[in-house]
RODO-2510 file (C-alpha; in nm, 4 decimals, decimal comma):
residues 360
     n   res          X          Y          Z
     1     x    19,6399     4,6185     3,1347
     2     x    19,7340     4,3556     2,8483
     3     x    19,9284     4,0963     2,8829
     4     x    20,3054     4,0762     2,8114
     5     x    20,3703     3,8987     2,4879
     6     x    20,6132     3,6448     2,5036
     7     x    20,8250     3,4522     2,2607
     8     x    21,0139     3,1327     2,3628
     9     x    21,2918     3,0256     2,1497
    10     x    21,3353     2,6679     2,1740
    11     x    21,0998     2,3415     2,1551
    12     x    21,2626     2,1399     2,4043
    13     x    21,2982     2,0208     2,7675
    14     x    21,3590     2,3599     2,9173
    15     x    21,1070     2,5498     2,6998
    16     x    20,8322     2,3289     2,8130
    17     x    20,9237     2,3838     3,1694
    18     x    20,8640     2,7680     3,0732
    19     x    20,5894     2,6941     2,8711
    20     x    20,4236     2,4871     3,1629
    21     x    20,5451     2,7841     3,4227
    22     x    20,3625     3,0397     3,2139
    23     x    20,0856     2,9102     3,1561
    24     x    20,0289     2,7870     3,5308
    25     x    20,2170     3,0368     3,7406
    26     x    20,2710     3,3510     3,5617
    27     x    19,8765     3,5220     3,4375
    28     x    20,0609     3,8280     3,3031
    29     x    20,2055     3,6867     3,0196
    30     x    20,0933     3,5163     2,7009
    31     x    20,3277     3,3266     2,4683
    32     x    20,2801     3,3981     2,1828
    33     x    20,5069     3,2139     1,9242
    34     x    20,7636     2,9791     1,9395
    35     x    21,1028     2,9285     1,7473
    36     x    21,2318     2,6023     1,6556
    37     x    21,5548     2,4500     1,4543
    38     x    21,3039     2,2301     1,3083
    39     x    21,0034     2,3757     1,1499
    40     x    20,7693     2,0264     1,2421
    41     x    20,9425     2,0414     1,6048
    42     x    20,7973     2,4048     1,6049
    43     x    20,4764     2,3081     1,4678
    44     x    20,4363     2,0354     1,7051
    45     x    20,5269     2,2604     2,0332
    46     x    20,2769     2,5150     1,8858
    47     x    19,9960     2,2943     1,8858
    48     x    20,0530     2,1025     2,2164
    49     x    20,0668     2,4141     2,3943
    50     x    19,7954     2,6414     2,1706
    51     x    20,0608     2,8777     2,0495
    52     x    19,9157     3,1109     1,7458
    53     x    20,2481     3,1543     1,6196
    54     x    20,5383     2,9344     1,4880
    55     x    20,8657     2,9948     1,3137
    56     x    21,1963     2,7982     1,2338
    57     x    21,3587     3,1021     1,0892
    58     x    21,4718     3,3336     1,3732
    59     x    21,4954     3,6754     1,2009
    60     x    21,1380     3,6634     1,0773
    61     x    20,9718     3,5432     1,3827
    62     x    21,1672     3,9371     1,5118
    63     x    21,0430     4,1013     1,2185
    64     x    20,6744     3,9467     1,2495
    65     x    20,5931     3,8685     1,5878
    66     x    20,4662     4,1366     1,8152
    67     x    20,6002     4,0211     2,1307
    68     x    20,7575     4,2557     2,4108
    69     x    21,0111     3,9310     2,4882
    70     x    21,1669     3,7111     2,4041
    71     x    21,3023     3,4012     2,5714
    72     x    21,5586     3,2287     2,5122
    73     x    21,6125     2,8687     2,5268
    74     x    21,7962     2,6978     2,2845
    75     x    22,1634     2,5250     2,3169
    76     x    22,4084     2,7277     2,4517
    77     x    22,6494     2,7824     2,1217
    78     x    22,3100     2,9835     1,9764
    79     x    22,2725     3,1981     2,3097
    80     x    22,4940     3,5136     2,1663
    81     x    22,3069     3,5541     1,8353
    82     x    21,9975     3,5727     1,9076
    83     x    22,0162     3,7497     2,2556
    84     x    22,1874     3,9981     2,0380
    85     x    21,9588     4,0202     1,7061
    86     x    21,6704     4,0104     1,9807
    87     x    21,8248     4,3120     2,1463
    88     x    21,8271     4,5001     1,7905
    89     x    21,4863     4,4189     1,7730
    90     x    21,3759     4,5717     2,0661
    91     x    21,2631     4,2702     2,2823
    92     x    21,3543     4,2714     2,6204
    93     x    21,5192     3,9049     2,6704
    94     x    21,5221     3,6212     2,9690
    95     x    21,7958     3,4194     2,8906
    96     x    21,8558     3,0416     3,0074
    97     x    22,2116     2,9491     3,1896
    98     x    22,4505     2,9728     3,0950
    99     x    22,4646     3,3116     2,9502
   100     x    22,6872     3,2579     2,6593
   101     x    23,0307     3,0716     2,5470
   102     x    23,2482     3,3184     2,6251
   103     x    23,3362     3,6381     2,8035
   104     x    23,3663     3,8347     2,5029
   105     x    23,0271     3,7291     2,3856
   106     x    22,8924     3,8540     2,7153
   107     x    23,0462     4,1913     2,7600
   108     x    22,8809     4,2164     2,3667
   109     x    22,5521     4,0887     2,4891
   110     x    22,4914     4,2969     2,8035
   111     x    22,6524     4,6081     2,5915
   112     x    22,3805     4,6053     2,3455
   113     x    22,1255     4,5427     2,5460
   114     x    22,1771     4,8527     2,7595
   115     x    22,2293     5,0828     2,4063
   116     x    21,9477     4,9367     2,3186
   117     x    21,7122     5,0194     2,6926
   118     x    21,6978     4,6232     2,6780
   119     x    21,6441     4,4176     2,9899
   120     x    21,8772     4,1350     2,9918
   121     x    21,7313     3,8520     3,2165
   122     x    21,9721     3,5664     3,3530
   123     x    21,7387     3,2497     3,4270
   124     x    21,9254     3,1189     3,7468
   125     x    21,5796     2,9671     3,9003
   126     x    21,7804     2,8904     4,2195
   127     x    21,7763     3,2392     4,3325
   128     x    21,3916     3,1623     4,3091
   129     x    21,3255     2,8615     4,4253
   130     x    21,1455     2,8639     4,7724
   131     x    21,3226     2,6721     4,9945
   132     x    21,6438     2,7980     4,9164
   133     x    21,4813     3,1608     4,9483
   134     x    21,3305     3,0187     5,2490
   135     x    21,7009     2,9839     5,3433
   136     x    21,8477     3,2562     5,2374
   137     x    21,5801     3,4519     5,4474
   138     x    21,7254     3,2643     5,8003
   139     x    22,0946     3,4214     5,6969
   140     x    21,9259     3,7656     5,6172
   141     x    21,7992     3,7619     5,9514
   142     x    22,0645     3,6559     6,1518
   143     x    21,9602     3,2971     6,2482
   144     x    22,2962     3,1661     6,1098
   145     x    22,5329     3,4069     6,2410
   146     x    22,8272     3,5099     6,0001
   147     x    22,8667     3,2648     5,7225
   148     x    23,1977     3,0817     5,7082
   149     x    23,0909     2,7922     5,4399
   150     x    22,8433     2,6822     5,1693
   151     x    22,7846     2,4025     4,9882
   152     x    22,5449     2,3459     4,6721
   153     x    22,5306     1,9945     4,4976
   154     x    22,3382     1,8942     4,1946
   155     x    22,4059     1,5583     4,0234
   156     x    22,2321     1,3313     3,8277
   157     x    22,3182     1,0483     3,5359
   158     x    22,3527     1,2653     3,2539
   159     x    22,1206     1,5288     3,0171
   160     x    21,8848     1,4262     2,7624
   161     x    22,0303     1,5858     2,4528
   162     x    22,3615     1,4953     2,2806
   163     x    22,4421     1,8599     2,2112
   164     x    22,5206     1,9140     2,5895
   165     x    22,8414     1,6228     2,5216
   166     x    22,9600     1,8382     2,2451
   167     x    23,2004     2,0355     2,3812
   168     x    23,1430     2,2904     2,0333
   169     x    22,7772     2,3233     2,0566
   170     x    22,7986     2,3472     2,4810
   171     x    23,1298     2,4908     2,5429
   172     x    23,2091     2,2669     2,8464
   173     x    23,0090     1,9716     3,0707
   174     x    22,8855     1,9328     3,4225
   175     x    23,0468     2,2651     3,4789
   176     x    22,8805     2,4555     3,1946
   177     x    22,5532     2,2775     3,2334
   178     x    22,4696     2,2515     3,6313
   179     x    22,8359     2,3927     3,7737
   180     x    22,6776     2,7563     3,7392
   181     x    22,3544     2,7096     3,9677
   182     x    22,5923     2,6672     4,2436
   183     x    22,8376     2,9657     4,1668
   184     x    22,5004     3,2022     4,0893
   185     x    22,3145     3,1193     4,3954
   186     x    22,6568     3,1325     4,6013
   187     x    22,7032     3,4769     4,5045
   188     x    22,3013     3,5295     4,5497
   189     x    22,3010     3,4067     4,8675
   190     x    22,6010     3,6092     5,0275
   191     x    22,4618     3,9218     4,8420
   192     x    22,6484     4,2690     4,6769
   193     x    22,8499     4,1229     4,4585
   194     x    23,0948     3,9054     4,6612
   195     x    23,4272     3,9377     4,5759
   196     x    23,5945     3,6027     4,4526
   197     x    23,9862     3,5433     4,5513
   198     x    24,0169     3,2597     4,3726
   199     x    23,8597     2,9068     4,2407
   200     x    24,0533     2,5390     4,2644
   201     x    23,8922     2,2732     4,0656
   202     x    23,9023     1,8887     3,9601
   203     x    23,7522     1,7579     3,6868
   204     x    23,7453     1,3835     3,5435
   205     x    23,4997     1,2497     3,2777
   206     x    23,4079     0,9311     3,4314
   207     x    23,0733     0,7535     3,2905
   208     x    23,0180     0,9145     2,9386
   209     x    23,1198     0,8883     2,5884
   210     x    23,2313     1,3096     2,5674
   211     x    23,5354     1,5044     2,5791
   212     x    23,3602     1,7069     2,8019
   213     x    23,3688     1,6710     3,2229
   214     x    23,1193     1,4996     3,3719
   215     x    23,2276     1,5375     3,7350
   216     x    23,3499     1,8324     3,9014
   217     x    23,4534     1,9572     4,2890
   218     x    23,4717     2,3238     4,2925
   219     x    23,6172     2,4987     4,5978
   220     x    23,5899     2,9272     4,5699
   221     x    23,7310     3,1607     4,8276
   222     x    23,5116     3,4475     4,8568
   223     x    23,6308     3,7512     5,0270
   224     x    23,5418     3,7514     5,4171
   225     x    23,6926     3,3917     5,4056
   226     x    23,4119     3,2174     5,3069
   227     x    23,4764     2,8900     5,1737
   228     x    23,2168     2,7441     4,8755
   229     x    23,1886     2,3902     4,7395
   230     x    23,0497     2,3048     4,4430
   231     x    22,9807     1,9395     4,3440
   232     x    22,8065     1,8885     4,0515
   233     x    22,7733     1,5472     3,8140
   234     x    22,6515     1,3449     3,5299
   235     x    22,7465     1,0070     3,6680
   236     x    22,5164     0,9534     3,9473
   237     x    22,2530     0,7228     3,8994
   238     x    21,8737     0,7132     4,1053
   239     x    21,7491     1,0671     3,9814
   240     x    21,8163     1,4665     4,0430
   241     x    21,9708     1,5434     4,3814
   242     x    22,0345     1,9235     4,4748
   243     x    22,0979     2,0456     4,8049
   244     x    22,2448     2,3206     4,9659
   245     x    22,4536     2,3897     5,3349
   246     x    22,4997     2,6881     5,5039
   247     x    22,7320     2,6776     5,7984
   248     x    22,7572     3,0034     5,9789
   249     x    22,9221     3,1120     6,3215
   250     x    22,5533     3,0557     6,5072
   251     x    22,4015     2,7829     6,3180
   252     x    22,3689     2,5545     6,0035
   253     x    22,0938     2,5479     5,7449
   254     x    22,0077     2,2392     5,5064
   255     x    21,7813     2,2188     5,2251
   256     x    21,6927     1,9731     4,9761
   257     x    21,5028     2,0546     4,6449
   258     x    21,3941     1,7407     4,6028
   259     x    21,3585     1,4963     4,8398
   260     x    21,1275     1,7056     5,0992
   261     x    20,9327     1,6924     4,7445
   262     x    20,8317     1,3380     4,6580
   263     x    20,6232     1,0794     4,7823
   264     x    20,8005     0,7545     4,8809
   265     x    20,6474     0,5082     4,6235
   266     x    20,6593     0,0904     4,5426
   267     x    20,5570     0,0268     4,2139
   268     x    20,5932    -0,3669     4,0838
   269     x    20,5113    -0,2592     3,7391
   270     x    20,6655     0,0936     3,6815
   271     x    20,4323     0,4293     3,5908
   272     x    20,4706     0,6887     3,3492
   273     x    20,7027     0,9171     3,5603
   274     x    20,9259     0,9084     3,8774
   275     x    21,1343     1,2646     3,8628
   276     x    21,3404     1,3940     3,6849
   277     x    21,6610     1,1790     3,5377
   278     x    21,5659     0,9151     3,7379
   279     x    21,5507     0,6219     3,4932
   280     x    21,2912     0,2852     3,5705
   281     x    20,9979     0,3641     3,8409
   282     x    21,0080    -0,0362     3,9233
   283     x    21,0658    -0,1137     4,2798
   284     x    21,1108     0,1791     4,5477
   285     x    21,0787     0,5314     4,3501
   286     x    21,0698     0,9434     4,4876
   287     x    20,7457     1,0309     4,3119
   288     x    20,8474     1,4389     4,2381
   289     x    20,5238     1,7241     4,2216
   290     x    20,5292     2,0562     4,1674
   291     x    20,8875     2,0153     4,0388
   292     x    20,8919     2,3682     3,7992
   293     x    20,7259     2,5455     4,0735
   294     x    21,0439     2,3549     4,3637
   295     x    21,2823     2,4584     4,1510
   296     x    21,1827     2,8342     4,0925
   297     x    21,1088     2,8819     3,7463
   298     x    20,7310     2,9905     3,8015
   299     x    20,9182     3,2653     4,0366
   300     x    21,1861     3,3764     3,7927
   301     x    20,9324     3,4218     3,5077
   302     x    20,6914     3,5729     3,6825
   303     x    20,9389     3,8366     3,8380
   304     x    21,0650     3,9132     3,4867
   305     x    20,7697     3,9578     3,3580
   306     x    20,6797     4,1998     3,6161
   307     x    21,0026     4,3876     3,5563
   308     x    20,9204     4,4276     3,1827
   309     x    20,5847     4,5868     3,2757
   310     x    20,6688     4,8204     3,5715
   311     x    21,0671     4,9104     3,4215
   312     x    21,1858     4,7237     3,7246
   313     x    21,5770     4,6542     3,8074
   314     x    21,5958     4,2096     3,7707
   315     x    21,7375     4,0219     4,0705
   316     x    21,9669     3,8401     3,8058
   317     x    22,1145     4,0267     3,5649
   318     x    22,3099     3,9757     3,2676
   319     x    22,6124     4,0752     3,4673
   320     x    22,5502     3,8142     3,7038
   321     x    22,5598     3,5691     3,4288
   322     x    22,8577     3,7012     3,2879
   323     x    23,0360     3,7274     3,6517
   324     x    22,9400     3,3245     3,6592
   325     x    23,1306     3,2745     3,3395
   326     x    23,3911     3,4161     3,4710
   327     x    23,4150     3,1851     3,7341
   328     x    23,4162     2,9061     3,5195
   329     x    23,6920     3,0286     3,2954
   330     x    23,8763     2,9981     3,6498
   331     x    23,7821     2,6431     3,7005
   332     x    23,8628     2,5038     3,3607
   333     x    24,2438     2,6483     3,4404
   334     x    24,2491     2,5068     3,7616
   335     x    24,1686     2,1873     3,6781
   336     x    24,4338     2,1802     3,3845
   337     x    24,7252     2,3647     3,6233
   338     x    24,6122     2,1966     3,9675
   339     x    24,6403     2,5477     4,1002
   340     x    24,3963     2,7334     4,2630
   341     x    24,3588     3,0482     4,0093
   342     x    24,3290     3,4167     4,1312
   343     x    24,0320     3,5936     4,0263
   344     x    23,9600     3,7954     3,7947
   345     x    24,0253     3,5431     3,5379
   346     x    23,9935     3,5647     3,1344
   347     x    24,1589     3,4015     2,8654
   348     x    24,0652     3,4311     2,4777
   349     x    23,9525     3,1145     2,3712
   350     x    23,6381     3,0088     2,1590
   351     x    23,5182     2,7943     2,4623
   352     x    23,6101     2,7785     2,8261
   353     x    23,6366     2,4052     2,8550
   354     x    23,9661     2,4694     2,5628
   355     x    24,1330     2,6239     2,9079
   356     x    24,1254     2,2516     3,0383
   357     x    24,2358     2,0604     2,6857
   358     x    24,5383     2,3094     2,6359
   359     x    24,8581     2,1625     2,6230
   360     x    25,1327     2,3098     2,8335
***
C-alpha cells in the first residue's frame, strides 16, 4: 500500500515538530509539500527537510499538490480558511490547537468537513502522550477509584513568535495557547463527553509587553462533582513544566512530562540545547530527549494517519476542539465578571479574549 501524502502548512516551530514526528515515528506517511507565508521561509523548510514540493500561495498548493492531507499549522487567526478551502478540496485535515477563533468558525469548519466526507483531526498531543496515557490507563482500570479532582499545569516564560501576543492574529494568551491542553485532556481523561457545569477563572498579564493574559487559574466543575484546575503561564522562568494529578476516592496518580525526561546536567560553558523554553544551559540544566515523541505528537500523527487509510473514527475530533473553545469563551467571562459562568457558554464576538476587555 502507498504511502499517505501529506501536506504541512506552516514553516515554523510546530511544523518541524511534525515534520521531525513524520519522518521518525510515523512510516506511513510522506510529506510531500509545504506551505509558507514567505516563499524563501518555504523554500528553506523544503530543503532542510527534502520536501519535493513548496508553495507560499495556499490555493495552488490545493489545486497542484496530490496529497490525501493536509496539516495544518500556521497561527491561529489563519486556522478557519484554510481548514475550510482544504475541506473543498477534498483533503482530509489534522489541525493544530486551538481549533479556530471562534465558535462560529468551528460549527462552519466541522460542518463542511462532514458535507464534504472530510476527517477533521484536532492535534491535542496530550491525549497521546505516554505517560499521561500511561495514566489514564490506572483510572480505566480502577487503580484510582472514582475521580473527585484533576489538575494539569503547563507554564513556561513565554512563546517564540510575536503573533501569539497579538491578541488579533491569536485571539487570546496563555489560555488560547497552552489553557486548552488542560481542558482537552480533562475531558479525555474522564471520557464520553463530560458534561461541564460551569468554569471560574483569573487572569492577570504579569511579565509581558501584550494585551493578552499571560497567567491563568482555571477551576471547571464537571458533572459527577469533579473538580479541574488548570494553571497555565508565560511568566515562569527555568524551562517547560507540565504535569498532571489525579486524585480519586482509592488513590492519586502524578505525572510529569518532563522532568522524568531529562538528564540532570552542569555545564560551565553552556551547549547548543537544554529543553524547550528554557533559556542559558550555563550552570545546572534538565537536558530533555525524545521530547516530540514525550509529548505525543509521533502518536497523534501516526493515529491520524492510520484513520485516513483504514476510514477510522479519530480519538480527537473536531468537536472536541470546538467543545474546548467553548470552554474558553467561559473563562474569558469569568475572569471579566468574577463569576463562575454556567455552561454552555457563547457569545458573538470576533475573538474570545474581547469577552475579558468588554466594558460593563
Amino acid at each position: 500500500m502507498e504511502k499517505t501524502k501529506v501536506a504541512i502548512l506552516g514553516c515554523g516551530f510546530i511544523a518541524n515538530i511534525h515534520m521531525e514526528s513524520y519522518k521518525r515515528f510515523v512510516p506511513d506517511a510522506q510529506v510531500v509539500a509545504v506551505y509558507g507565508r514567505s516563499e524563501e521561509k518555504a523554500k528553506a523548510f523544503a530543503k532542510e527537510h527534502g520536501i519535493g514540493e513548496c508553495y507560499s500561495d495556499l490555493d495552488a498548493l490545493l489545486q497542484m499538490c496530490d496529497c490525501e492531507v493536509v496539516d495544518i499549522c500556521i497561527p491561529n487567526y489563519a486556522h478557519y480558511e484554510a481548514c475550510i478551502k482544504s475541506a473543498k478540496s477534498k483533503k482530509h485535515i489534522i489541525i493544530e490547537k486551538p481549533l479556530a477563533l471562534t465558535l462560529e468558525q468551528a460549527d462552519e469548519m466541522i460542518e463542511v468537513c462532514k458535507s464534504n466526507e472530510r476527517k477533521l483531526m484536532y492535534a491535542e498531543e496530550l491525549c497521546f502522550a505516554p505517560k499521561y496515557e500511561r495514566v489514564r490507563g490506572l483510572v480505566k482500570c480502577g487503580a484510582v477509584g472514582d475521580i473527585y479532582m484533576l489538575k494539569q499545569a503547563e507554564k513556561h516564560s513565554g512563546p517564540h513568535s510575536r503573533w501569539f501576543y497579538e491578541e488579533d492574529l491569536a485571539g487570546g494568551g496563555v489560555l488560547m495557547d497552552m489553557g486548552c491542553h488542560a481542558l482537552a485532556w480533562f475531558r479525555w481523561i474522564l471520557g464520553g463527553n463530560p458534561k461541564v457545569i460551569s468554569v471560574y477563572a483569573s487572569m492577570s498579564t504579569v511579565m509581558h509587553d501584550t494585551k493578552c493574559e499571560d497567567n491563568t487559574v482555571l477551576l471547571v466543575e464537571f458533572e459527577n462533582n469533579v473538580l479541574a484546575i488548570a494553571e497555565d503561564s508565560w511568566a515562569k522562568h527555568g524551562g517547560m513544566d507540565d504535569r498532571i494529578e489525579v486524585y480519586g476516592s482509592k488513590g492519586v496518580s502524578y505525572a510529569d512530562l518532563f522532568r522524568g525526561n531529562s538528564a540532570l546536567t552542569y555545564s560551565l560553558d553552556g551547549y547548543d540545547y537544554a529543553m524547550e523554553k528554557a533559556g542559558s544551559s550555563k550552570g545546572w540544566s534538565f537536558t530533555g530527549y525524545e521530547e516530540a515523541f514525550n509529548q505525543g505528537y509521533p502518536q497523534e500523527l501516526a493515529h491520524f494517519i492510520e484513520c485516513v487509510r483504514k476510514d477510522l473514527t479519530p480519538k480527537v475530533t473536531g468537536e472536541d476542539g470546538r467543545a474546548v473553545l467553548g470552554m474558553i469563551y467561559a473563562a474569558y467571562e469569568s475572569a471579566r465578571t468574577g463569576k463562575k459562568v454556567s455552561l454552555p457558554f457563547s457569545a458573538k464576538v470576533s475573538k474570545p479574549i474581547d469577552l475579558w476587555h468588554k466594558e460593563g
